[in-house]
NUTOR-75972 format. One line per 4 residues: number of its first residue (from 1); for each residue x, y, z of C-alpha. Coordinates in steps of 0.25 Angstrom, whole numbers, plus 2048, in hexadecimal, padded with zeros to 3 digits. Layout:
# NUTOR-75972
NUM = X Y Z  ...;
This chain:
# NUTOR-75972
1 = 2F2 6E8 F73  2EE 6DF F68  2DD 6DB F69  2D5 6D2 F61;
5 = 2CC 6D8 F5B  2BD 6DA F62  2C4 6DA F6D  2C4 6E8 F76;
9 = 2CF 6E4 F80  2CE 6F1 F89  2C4 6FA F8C  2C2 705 F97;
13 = 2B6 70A F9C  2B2 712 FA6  2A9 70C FB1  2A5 717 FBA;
17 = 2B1 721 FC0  2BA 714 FBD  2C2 711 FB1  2C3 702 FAF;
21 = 2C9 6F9 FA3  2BF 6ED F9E  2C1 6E4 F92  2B9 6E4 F87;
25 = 2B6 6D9 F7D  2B0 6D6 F70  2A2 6CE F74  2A7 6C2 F6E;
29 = 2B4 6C3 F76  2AC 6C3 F85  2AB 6B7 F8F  29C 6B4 F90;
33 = 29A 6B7 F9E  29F 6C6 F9A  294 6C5 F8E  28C 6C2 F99;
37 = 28E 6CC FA0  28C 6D7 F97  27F 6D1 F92  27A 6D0 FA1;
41 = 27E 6DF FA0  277 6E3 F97  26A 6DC F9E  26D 6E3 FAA;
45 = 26B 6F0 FA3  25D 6EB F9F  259 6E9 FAB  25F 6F7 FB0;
49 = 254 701 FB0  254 70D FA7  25A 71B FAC  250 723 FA0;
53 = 246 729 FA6  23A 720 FA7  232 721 F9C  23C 729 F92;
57 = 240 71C F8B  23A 70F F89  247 709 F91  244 6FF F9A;
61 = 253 6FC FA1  260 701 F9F  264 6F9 F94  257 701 F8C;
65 = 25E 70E F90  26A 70D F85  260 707 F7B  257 713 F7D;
69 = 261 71B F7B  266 718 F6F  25A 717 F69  256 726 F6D;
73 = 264 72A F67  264 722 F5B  261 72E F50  26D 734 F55;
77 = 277 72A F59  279 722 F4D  27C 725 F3C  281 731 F42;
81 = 28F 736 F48  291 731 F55  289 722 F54  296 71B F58;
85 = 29A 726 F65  28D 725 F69  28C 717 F6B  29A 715 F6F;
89 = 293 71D F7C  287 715 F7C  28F 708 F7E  297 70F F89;
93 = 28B 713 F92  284 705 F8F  292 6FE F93  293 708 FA0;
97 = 284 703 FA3  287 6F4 FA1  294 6F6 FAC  28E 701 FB5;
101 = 281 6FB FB7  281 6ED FB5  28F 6EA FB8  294 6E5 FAC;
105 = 2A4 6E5 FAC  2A6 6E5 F9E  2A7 6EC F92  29E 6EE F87;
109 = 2A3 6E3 F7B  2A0 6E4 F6D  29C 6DB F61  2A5 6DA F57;
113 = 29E 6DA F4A  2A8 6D2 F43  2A9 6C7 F4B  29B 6C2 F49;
117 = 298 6C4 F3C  296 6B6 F38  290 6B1 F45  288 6BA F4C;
121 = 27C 6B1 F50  284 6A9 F58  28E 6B4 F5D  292 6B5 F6B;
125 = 288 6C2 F69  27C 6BB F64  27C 6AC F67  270 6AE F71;
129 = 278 6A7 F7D  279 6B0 F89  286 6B6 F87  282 6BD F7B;
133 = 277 6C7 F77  26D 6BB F74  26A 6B6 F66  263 6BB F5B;
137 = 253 6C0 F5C  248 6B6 F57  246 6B4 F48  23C 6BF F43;
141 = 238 6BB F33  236 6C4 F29  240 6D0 F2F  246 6D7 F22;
145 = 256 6D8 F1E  25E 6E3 F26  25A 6F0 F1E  268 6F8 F1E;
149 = 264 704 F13  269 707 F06  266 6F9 F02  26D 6F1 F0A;
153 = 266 6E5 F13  26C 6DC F1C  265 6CF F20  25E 6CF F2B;
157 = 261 6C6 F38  25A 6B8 F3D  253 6BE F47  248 6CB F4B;
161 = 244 6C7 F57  245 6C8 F66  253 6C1 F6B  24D 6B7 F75;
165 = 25E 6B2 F78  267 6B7 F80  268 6C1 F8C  25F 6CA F84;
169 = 253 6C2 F80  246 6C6 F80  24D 6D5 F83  242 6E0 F82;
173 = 246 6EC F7A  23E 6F7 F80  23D 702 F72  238 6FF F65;
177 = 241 6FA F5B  244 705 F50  24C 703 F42  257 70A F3D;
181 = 24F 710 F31  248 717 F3C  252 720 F3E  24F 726 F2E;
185 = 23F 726 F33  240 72D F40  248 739 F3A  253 73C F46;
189 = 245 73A F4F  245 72E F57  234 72B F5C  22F 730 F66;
193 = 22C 720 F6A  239 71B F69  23E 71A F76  230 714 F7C;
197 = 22E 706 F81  22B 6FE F77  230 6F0 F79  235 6E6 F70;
201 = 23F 6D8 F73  24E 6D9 F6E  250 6D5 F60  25B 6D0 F58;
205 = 25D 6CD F4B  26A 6C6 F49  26F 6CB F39  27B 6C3 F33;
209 = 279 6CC F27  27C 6D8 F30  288 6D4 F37  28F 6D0 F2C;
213 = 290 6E0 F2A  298 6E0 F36  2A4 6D8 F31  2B0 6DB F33;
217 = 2B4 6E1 F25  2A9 6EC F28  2AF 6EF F36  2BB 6F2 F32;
221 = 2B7 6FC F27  2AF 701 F31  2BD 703 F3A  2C3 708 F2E;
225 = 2BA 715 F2B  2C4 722 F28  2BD 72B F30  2B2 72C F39;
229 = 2A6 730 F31  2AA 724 F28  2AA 71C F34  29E 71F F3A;
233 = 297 71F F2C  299 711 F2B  298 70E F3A  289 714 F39;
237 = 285 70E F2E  27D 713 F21  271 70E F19  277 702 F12;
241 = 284 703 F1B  283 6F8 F25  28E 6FC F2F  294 6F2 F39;
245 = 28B 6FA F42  27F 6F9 F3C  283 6E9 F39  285 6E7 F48;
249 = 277 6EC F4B  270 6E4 F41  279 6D8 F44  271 6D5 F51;
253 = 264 6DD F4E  263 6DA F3E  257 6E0 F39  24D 6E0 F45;
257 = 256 6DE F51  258 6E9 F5B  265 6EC F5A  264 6EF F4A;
261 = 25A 6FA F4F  263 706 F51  25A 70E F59  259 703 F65;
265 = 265 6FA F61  26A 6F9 F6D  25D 6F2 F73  267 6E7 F6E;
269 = 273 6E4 F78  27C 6E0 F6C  27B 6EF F68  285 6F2 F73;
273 = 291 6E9 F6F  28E 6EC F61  290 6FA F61  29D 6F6 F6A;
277 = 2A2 6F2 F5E  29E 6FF F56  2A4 707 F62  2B2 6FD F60;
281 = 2B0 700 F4F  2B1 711 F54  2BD 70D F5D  2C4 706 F54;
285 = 2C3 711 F47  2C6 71D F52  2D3 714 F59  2D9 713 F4B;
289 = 2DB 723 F4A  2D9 729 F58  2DD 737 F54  2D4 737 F48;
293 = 2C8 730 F4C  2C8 730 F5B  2BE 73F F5B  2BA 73F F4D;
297 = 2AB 73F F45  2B1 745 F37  2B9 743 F2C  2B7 73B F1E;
301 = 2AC 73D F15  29F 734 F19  295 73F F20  28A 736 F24;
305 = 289 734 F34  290 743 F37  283 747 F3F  27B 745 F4B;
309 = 270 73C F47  26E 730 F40  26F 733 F31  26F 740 F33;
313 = 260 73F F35  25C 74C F38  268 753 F34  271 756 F3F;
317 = 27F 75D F40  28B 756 F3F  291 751 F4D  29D 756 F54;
321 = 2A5 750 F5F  29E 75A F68  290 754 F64  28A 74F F71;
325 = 284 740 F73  27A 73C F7C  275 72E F83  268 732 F88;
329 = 268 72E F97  273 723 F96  27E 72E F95  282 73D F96;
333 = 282 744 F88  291 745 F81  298 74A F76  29F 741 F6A;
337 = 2AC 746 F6C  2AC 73F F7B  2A6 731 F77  2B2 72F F6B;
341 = 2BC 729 F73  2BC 71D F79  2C6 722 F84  2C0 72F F84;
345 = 2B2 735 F8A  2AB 72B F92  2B3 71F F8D  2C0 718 F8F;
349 = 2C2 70C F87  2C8 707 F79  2C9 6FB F70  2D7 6F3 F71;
353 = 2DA 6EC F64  2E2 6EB F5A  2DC 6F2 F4D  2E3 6E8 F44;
357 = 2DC 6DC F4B  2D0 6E0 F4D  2CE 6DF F3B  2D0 6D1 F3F;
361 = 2C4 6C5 F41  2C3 6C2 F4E  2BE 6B4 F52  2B4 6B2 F5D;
């Protein structure tokens, strides 16, 4: 079945003990009302209370749960072997929650980077109307240029400030912001102070300079990595590599937005669609050589990433399928080799597109 690409005709979840097929879409692609409905999802969870136990996290709602979790995990689940599986399954159990417990009937969708490289501010993403995840935050001055290592800055966005627009204005962010530098400071130690209450509003920082890094150009190198390690180099990103990962991120959260923060990213709802479409980039590269790629974490020649933690910091083995991933309290622990395939393990859904289409622009 030919597909234009962005969109994910066919999808199959899981939704209790019942298997059920659901259509999922490329943001752009969706009707308003099931914008909508996916936004007013994601509030319900805000207003769902926590299930830590009280006082264990600054979490105030269910919503704070997955940002609490990643921010705990953050030393070891990016820069390191399994960043992509272990938010393929983070998505999962945040998508299970919008439709188990608020009733969202849906799927989770994606951004597609490409599409908006040219007009993101007034995207169907950001164009602060109702059916999107509001505008940009307010203008903060004197904010420096995106520091990306080695050299390389990218300009920072229009904005700093709180988002006062959308369905998430004036959205209070329950932890303190930390910097993706931190990650050099702390030394495979997160603080002791991290997961405590210590509010701030929502930021956003809208980058032009950052999402042109997410062109289409560099996606499709990223597709075209020969093996895993390669691929996952480029996916994570180096000092003075911006990767379309890294470019998403910064897109929306430019220099001093939450979701460029990369220990609480996720504070920002885009986080979600966006790492759907890193999700859909792993999905892709592993569908064009199932038998090679399907299970494997070798191969080639680039060795950076091979290990548990974040840049190696501290030095840690290299991973095997059998290494075990944990969620905190959002999920039971579970090994690599059962969260690789997406119609394996807890999952049952795939992409339906043809490959050839989907190097082509896509108007909106």
């Amino acid at each position: 079945m030919e597909a234009t690409r962005g969109v994910l005709p066919t999808i199959y979840r899981y939704v209790g003990s019942a298997k059920v097929m659901l259509t999922t879409l490329n943001r752009s692609s969706l009707p308003p009302n099931i914008r909508k409905d996916f936004l007013d999802s994601v509030n319900c969870l805000r207003r769902k209370p926590s299930i830590f136990p009280p006082g264990l996290t600054g979490s105030q709602n269910r919503y704070d749960d997955f940002t609490a979790t990643h921010l705990n995990q953050t030393l070891t689940v990016h820069a390191n072997t399994f960043f992509v599986h272990w938010h393929r399954h983070l998505l999962f159990l945040f998508e299970q929650a919008l439709i188990k417990e608020c009733g969202y009937q849906h799927t989770l969708p994606y951004w597609d980077w490409p599409l908006y490289v040219d007009n993101l501010y007034t995207s169907k993403l950001f164009d602060g109307s109702e059916h999107s995840f509001g505008g940009n935050g307010a203008y903060v001055p004197g904010l420096p240029d995106i520091n990306e290592g080695g050299g390389v800055f990218v300009p920072r966005g229009t904005g700093g400030g709180c988002v006062t627009t959308g369905p998430f204005a004036n959205m209070t962010v329950p932890f303190k912001k930390l910097k993706f530098f931190d990650i050099f400071v702390f030394n495979g130690v997160l603080p002791s102070t991290a997961l405590n209450y210590d509010p701030h509003c929502l930021t956003r920082d809208i980058s032009i300079g950052a999402v042109q890094w997410g062109n289409q150009a560099n996606v499709s190198y990223q597709i075209s990595q020969p093996d895993f390690p390669s691929f996952n180099y480029f996916i994570n990103g180096a000092l003075g590599l911006v990767s379309v990962h890294t470019a998403g991120h910064q897109a929306g959260g430019g220099v001093n937005g939450d979701g460029s923060s990369t220990f609480g990213a996720n504070a920002d709802p885009f986080f979600y669609l966006h790492h759907a479409m890193v999700d859909l980039t792993y999905t892709v590269w592993q569908a064009l050589d199932p038998k090679r790629r399907q299970y494997n974490i070798t191969g080639g020649n680039t060795t950076a990433y091979l290990t548990s933690t974040a840049f190696n910091i501290p030095p840690s083995p290299i991973v095997t399928l059998d290494f075990e991933l944990n969620w905190g309290f959002l999920d039971q622990p579970r090994r690599l080799r059962d969260i690789m395939s997406v119609t394996g393990g807890p999952y049952c859904y795939k992409y339906d597109y043809d490959y050839d289409q989907y190097s082509k622009p896509m108007q909106e």
